[in-house]
C-alpha positions in Angstrom: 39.3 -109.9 -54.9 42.0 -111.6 -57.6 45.1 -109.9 -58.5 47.4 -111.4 -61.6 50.3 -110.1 -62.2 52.1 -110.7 -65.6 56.2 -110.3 -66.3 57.6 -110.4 -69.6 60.2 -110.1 -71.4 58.6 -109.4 -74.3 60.7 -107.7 -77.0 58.6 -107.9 -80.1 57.2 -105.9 -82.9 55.9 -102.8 -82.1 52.4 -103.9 -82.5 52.7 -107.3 -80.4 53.1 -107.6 -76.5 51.2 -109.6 -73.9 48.0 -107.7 -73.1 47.3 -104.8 -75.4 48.5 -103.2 -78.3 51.4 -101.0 -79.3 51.0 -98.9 -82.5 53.5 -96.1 -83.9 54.1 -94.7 -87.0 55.8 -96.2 -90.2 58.8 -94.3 -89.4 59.2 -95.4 -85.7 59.7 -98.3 -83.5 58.9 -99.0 -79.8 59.8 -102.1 -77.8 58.0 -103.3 -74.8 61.2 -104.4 -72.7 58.9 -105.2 -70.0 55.0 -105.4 -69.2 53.5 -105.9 -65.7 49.4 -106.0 -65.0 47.9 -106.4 -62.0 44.4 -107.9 -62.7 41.5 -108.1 -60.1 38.0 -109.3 -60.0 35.7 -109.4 -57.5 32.8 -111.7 -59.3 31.6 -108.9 -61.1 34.0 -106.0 -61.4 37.7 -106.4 -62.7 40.3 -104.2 -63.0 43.4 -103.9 -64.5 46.7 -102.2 -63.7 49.3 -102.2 -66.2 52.6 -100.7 -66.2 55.0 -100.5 -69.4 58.9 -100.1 -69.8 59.5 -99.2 -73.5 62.0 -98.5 -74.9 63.0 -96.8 -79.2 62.9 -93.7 -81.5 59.3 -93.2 -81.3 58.3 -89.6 -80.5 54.6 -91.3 -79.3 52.6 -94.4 -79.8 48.9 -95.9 -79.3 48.2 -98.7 -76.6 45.1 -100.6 -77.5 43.6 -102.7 -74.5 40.4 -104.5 -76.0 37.9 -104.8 -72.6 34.5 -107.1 -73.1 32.7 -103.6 -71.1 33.3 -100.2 -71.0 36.1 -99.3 -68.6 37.1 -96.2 -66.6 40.6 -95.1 -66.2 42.9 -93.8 -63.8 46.5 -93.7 -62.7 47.9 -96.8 -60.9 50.1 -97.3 -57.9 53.8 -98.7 -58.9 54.0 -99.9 -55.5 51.7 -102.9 -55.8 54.1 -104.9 -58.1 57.0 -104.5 -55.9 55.2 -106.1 -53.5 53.4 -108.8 -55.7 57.4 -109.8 -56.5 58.2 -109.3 -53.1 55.4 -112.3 -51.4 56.1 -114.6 -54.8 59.9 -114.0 -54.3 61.7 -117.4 -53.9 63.5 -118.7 -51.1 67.2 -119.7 -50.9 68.8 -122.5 -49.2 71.8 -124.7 -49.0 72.3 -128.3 -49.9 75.0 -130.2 -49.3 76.6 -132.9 -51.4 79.2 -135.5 -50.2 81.1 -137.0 -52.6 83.5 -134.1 -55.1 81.6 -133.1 -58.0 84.2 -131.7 -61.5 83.9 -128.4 -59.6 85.6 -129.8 -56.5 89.3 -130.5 -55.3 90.7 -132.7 -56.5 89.3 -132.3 -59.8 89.2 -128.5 -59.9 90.8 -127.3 -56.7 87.8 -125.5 -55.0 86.1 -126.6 -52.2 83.1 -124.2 -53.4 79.3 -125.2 -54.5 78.3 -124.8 -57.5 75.7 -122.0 -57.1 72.1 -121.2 -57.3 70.6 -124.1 -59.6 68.1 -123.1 -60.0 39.8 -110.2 -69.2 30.0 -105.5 -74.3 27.4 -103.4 -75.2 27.6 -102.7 -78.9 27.9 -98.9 -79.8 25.2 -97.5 -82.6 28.3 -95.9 -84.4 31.0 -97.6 -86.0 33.7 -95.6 -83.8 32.5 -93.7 -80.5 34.7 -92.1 -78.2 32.8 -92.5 -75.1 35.5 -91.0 -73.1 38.3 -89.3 -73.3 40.9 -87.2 -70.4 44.3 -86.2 -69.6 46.4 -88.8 -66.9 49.8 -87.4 -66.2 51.4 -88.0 -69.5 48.7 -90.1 -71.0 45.6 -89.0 -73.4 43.4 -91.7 -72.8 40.1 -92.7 -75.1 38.0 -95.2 -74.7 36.3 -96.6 -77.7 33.9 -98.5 -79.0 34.5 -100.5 -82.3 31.6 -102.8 -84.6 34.4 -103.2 -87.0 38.5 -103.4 -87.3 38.2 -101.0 -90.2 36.8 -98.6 -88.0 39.1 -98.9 -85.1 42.0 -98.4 -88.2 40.3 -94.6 -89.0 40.2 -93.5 -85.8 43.9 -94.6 -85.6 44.8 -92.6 -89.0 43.2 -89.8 -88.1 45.3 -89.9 -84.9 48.3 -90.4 -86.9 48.8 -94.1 -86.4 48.3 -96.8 -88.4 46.7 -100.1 -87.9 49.1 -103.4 -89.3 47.1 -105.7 -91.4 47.9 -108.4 -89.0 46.6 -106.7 -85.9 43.3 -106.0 -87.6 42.9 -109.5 -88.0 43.4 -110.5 -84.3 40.8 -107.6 -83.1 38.6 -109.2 -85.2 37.5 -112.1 -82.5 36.9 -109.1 -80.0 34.9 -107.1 -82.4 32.6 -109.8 -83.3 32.1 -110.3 -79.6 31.7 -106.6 -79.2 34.3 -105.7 -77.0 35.2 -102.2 -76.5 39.3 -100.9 -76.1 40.8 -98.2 -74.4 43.3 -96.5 -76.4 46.1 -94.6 -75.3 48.6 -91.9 -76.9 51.7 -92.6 -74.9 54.0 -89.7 -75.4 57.8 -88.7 -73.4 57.3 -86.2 -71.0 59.8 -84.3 -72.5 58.8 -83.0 -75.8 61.1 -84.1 -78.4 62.8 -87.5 -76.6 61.7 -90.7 -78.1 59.2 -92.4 -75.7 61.6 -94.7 -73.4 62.1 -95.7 -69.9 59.2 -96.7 -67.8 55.9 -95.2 -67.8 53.2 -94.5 -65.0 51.0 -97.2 -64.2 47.2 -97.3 -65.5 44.2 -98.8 -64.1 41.5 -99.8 -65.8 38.1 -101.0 -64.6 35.2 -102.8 -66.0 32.2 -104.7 -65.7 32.8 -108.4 -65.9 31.2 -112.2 -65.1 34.1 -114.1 -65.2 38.0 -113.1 -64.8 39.7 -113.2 -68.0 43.2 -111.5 -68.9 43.5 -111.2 -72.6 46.3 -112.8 -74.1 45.3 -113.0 -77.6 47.4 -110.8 -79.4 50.3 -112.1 -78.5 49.9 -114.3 -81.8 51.6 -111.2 -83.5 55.0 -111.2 -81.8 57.8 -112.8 -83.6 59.9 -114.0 -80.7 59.1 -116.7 -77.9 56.9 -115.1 -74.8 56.7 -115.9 -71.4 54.0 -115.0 -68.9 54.2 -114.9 -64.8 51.5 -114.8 -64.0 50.4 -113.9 -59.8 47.1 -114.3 -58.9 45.8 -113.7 -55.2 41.9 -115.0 -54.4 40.2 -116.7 -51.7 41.9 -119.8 -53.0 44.5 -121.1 -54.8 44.2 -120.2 -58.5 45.0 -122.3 -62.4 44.1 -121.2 -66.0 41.6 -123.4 -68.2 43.7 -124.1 -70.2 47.4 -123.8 -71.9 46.1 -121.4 -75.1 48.8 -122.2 -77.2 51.7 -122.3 -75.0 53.3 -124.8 -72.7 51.5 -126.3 -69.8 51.9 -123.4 -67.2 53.5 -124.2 -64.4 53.6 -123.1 -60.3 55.9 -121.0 -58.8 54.1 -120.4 -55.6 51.1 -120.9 -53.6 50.3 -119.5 -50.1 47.7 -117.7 -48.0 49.0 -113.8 -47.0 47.8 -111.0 -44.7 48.6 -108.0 -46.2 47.7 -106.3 -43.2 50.4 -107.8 -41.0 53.2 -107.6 -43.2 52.2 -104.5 -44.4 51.8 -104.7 -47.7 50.3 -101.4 -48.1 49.2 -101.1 -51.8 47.9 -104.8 -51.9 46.4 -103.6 -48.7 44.2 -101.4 -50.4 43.2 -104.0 -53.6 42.0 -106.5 -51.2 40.4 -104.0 -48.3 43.4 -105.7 -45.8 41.8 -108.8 -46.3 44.1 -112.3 -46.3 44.3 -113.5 -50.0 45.9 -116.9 -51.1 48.9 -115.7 -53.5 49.4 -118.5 -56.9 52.1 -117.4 -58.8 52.0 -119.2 -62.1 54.7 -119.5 -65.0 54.2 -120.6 -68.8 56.5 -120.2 -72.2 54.9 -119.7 -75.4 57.8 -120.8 -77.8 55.6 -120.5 -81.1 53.4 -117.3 -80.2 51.4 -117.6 -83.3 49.8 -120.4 -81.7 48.2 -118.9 -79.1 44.3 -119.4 -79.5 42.5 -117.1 -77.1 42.6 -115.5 -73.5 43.5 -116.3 -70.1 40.6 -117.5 -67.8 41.4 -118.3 -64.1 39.4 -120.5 -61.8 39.7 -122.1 -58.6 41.8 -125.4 -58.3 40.2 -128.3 -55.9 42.3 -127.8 -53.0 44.6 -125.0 -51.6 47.9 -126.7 -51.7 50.3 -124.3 -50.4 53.8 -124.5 -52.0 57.3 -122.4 -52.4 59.9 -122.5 -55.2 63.5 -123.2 -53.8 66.5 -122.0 -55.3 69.3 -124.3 -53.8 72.8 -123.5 -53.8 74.4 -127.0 -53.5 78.1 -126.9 -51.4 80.1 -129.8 -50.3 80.0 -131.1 -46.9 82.6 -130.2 -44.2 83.6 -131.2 -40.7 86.2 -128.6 -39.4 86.9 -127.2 -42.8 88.1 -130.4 -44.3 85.6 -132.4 -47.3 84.1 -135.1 -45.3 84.3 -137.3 -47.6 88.3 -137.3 -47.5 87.7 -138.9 -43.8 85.7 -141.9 -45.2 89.1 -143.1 -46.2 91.3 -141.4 -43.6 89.0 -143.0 -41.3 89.3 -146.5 -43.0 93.6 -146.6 -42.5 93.1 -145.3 -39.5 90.9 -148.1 -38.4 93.5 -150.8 -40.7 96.2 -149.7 -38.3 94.6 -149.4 -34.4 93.4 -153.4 -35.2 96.9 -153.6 -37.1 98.2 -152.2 -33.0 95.5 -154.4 -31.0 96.3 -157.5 -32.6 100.2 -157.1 -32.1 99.4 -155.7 -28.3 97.1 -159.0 -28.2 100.1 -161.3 -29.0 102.4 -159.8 -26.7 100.2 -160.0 -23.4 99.3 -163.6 -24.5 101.2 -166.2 -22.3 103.8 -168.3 -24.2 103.4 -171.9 -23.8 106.1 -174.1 -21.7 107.8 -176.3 -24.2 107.1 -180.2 -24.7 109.1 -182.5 -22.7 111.9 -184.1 -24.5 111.2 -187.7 -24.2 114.6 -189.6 -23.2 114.2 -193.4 -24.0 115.4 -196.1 -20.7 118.5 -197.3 -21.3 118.9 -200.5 -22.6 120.5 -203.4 -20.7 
């Protein structure tokens, strides 16, 4: 079983964010202020659970997730990310330094540190809803698509519409006949604009390989960033960079949920141990992204923690040892200074000459 888990700060158009869709009316606006998924595969079966924290006028909006099989839905537990940050979380240590940095007396007067441093069948019809039901404050369809244009007229007669650009990037996933689950997100009190954040969905499908889509990300206008948790049997990596900058590790180590407890991971992974790779990666020109996130095994299972330092100088009895490299040095001058004058003074003075006193002459 693989989990991913994906944090972003992804304040965008309304119609951009990391996996999925967002689609309100011409008179609205919604921001994703934050998107976490939890994505699992077991070699054959993957699942999604996503949780959004929106926020903007909108009365509602549509959430379009395109899904290469047709998916079933159901309400998610919030738990499991708090514990996915929870075994990824980094560790914090002190480091000490021992010569004064600009922070330190006597260049600033403070003896403190300088802090933390730190993934289709085709459908006959253009459009068939294949599914539709009521989840707490969601009415969730799932779709089937041949053609953006048809996706669009089952949005208008919802009363959304589709931006030209996001019909564009659907397009790769109709030609390879993905289907989407669409979702009217509304407040659950009628009248607010939809804000705050919203029950977690899970979505699950047939799939051969594990693949968290990442594509239409190319709409947003502002830089993305993706963290991205994945536990398996080993140590995970993406193919490949999709646009963005090399990704990066965060963390890497084997956990037992079980013995923790980590209850809701408990129940992903059936209380099984998983190896936990957190992964991070920037996408500073979004428009260059170029497909979606595949994951695969990396040759070995190199364990590995990130480290957040808080760097302090070093003390001995409260005083900056550094101040006793020269303390130490006068003190030293002066005790051979005191041993060499003690030396003279125990040293035996020598008798004087004898005064030579010439015979007398006669």
């Amino acid at each position: 079983m693989l989990v991913s888990l994906q944090l972003g700060s992804l304040i965008a158009p309304a119609y951009a964010c990391g996996c999925g869709a967002m689609v309100v009316n011409r008179d609205s606006r919604v921001e994703v202020a934050r998107e976490t998924s939890a994505v699992g595969w077991d070699g054959s079966t993957e699942q999604i659970v996503m949780q959004l924290s929106v926020r903007g006028n909108a009365p509602d909006a549509a959430w379009i997730m395109p899904v290469p099989h047709r998916a079933t839905v159901e309400l998610g537990d919030a738990a499991l990310f708090t514990e996915l940050r929870a075994i990824t979380a980094p560790v914090h240590e002190d480091r000490h330094y021992f010569w004064p940095r600009d922070e330190d007396w006597p260049f600033r007067g403070s003896d403190d540190g300088a802090g933390d441093r730190a993934a289709a069948p085709g459908a006959a019809a253009p459009v068939d809803v294949v599914g539709r039901e009521r989840l707490g404050p969601f009415d969730v369809a799932r779709l089937t698509a041949t053609d953006p244009e048809a996706l669009e007229g089952w949005l208008r007669e919802n009363g959304f519409e589709l931006p030209d650009r996001l019909a564009t990037a659907l397009r790769p996933y109709v030609e390879q006949k993905w289907e989407y689950v669409a979702v009217r997100l509304a407040p659950e009190k009628r009248g607010a604009p939809l804000s705050g954040t919203l029950e977690p969905l899970r979505l699950r499908f047939a799939s051969d390989r594990l693949v968290y889509p990442m594509r239409l990300s190319e709409l947003a206008t502002t830089p993305q960033t993706l963290d991205l948790y994945v536990l398996a049997d080993h140590r995970m990596e993406p193919s490949g960079a999709i646009g963005g900058r090399p990704p990066k590790v965060a963390y890497a180590g084997r956990v037992d949920p079980a013995k923790e407890p980590y209850e809701a991971l408990a129940a992903v992974t059936g209380d099984k141990p998983v190896f936990v790779t957190a992964i991070d990666q920037y996408f500073p020109s979004p428009e260059r992204i170029d497909g979606d996130h595949e994951l695969r095994a990396t040759a070995e299972d190199t364990p590995y923690r990130t480290v957040v330092y808080r760097d302090t100088l070093l003390t001995w009895g409260g005083m900056p040892v550094w101040l006793l490299v020269p303390l130490g040095g006068a003190v030293a001058v002066v005790v051979a200074l005191l041993l060499v004058a003690r030396a003279r003074r125990r040293r035996p003075v020598a008798p004087p000459p004898p005064v030579f006193t010439p015979p007398p002459l006669r």
